[in-house]
C-alpha positions in Angstrom: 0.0 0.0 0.0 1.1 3.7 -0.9 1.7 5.9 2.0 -0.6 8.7 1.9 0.0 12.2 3.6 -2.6 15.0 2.9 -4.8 12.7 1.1 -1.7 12.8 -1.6 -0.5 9.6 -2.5 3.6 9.0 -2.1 4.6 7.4 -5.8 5.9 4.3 -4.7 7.3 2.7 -8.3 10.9 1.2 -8.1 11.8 4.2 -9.3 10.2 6.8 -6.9 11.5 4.1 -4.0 15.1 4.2 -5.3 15.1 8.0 -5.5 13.6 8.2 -1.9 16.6 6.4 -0.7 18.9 7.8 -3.0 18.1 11.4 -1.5 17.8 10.1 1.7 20.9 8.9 2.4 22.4 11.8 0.4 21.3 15.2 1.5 20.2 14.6 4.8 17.1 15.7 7.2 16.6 18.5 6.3 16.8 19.0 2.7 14.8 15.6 2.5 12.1 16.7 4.6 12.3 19.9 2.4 11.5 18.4 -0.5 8.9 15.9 0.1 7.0 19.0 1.6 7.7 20.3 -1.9 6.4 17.2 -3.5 3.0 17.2 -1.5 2.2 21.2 -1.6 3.2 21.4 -5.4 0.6 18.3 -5.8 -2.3 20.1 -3.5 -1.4 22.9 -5.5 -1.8 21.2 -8.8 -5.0 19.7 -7.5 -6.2 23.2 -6.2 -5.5 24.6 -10.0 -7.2 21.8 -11.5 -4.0 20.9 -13.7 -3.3 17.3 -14.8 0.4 16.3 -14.0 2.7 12.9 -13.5 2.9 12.2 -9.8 5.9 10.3 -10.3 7.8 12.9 -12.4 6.9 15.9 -9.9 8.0 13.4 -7.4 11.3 13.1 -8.3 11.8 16.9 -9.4 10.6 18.1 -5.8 13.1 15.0 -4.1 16.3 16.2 -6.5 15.5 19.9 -6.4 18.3 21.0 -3.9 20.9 17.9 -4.5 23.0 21.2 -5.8 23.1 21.9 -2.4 24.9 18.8 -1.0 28.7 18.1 0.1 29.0 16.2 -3.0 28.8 19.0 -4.6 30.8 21.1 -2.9 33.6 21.7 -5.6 30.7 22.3 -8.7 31.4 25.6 -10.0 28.1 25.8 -12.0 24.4 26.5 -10.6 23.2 23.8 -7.8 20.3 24.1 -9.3 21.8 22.5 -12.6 23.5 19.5 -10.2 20.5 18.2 -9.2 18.8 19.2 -12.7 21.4 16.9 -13.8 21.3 14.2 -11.8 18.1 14.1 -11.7 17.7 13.9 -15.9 20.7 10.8 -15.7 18.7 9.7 -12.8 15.4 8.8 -14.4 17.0 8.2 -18.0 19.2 5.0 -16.3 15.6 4.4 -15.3 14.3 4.1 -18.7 11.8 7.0 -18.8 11.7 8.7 -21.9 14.3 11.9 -23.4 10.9 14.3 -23.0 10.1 13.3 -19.3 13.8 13.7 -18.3 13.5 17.1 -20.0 10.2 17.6 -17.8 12.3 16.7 -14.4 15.5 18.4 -15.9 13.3 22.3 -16.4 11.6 21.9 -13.3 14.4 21.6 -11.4 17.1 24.3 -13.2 14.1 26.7 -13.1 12.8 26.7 -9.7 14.9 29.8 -8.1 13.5 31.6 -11.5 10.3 33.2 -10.7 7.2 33.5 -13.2 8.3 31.7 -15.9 7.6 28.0 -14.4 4.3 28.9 -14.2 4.0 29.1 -18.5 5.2 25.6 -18.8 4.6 21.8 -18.1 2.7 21.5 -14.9 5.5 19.1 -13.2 7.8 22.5 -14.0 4.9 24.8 -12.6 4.3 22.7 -9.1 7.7 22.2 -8.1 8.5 26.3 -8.0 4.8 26.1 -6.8 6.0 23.8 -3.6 9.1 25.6 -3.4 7.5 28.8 -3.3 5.2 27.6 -0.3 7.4 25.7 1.5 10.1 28.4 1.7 9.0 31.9 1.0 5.1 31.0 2.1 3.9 31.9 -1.5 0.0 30.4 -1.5 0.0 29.3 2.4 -3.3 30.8 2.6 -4.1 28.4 -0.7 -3.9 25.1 1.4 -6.6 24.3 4.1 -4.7 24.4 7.7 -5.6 21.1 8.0 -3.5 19.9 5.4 -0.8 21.6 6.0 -0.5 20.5 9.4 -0.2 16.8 7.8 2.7 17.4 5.9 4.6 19.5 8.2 3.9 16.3 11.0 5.2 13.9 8.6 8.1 16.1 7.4 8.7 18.6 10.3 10.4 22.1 10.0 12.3 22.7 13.2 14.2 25.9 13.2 13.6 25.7 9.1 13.8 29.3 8.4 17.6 29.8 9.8 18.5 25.8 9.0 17.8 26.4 5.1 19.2 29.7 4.8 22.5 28.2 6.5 22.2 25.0 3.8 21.9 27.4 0.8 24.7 29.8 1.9 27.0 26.0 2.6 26.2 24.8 -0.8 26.9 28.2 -2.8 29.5 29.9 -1.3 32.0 28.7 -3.0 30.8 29.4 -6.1 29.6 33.0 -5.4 29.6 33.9 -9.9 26.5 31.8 -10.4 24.2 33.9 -8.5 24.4 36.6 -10.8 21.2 36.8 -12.1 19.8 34.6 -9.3 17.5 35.4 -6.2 20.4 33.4 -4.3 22.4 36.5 -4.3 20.4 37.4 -1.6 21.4 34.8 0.8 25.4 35.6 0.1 24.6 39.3 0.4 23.5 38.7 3.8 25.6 36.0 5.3 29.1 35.8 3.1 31.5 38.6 4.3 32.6 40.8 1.4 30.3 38.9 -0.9 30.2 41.7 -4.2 26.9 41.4 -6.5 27.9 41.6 -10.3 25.9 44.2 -11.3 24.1 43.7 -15.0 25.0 47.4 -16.2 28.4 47.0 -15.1 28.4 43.8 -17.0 27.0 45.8 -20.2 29.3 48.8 -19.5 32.5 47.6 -19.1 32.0 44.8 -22.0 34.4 44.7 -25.3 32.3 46.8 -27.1 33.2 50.5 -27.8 29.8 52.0 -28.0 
């Protein structure tokens, strides 16, 4: 039988099973309990907006989502969010899903610190920044019945949450401060990374090659 929080269903396929384990065993307490909240408010979400989506592929978007973040990681000089975007897409193609679902999993995840857009595209891509949105910044709390929300946060609790994900994302970018140009993650080096310096976008455009 399928566990059940919320009245959402838990994917439990071989390949929903493995990536539970995979993530874990990999990033921990509280980036797992992060993203399984994303997983069940992205799909109250989707059921709230009526939109038809694969439980299984919004499943393992919302589980890989902040792999980026993990010590594994820690000598990546790209964006975390395309490490887990990446694992994720080698993830379910070793799986044998198809090029155009690992695409599905692969957007979701590399877009869901890019606000707006998701919300134009496949509803996987759409619920993940959806459960992301709630689960961190609060975006749509007042969209899920108190009720429900006090299911998930019981299965996956959020002690201390606020300060203990702020600390994770600063871990897991720090050391690669030039891909948060452009990035809402800026934020969180701006405030806790000691002479941290933005790159501003009209510097960029100003000091460039060109003459004029």
């Amino acid at each position: 039988m399928s566990e059940r929080i919320a009245d959402v269903d838990i994917p439990d396929s071989a390949l929903a099973k493995e990536a539970t384990e995979l993530v874990r065993d990999t990033a921990g307490p509280l980036l797992y309990d992060h993203s399984r909240r994303v997983y069940l408010f992205g799909a109250l979400q989707g059921r709230r907006r009526g939109l038809a989506f694969d439980p299984e592929l919004l499943y393992v978007a919302a589980l890989f989502h902040d792999l980026g973040l993990t010590a594994e990681r820690r000598d990546s000089q790209q964006r975390f969010e395309l490490d887990g975007a990446d694992a994720a897409r080698d993830f379910v193609l070793r799986h044998g899903l198809s090029a155009e679902q690992a695409r599905i999993v692969w957007t979701a995840i590399a877009l869901h610190t890019t606000p707006e857009i998701p919300t134009r595209m496949e509803p996987e891509v759409a619920l993940v920044t959806a459960g992301v949105e709630l689960d961190v910044l609060g975006i749509g709390l007042d969209d899920i019945s108190e009720q429900a929300r006090a299911a998930v946060v019981a299965a996956h609790p959020r002690p201390d949450f606020k300060r203990r994900i702020l600390r994770a994302f600063t871990e897991g970018i720090e050391h690669r401060p030039q891909t948060t140009f452009g990035n809402v993650k800026a934020d969180v080096l701006d405030r806790f990374v000691p002479g941290f310096e933005r790159t501003n976008f009209v510097d960029v455009i100003e000091q460039s090659g060109w003459s004029e």
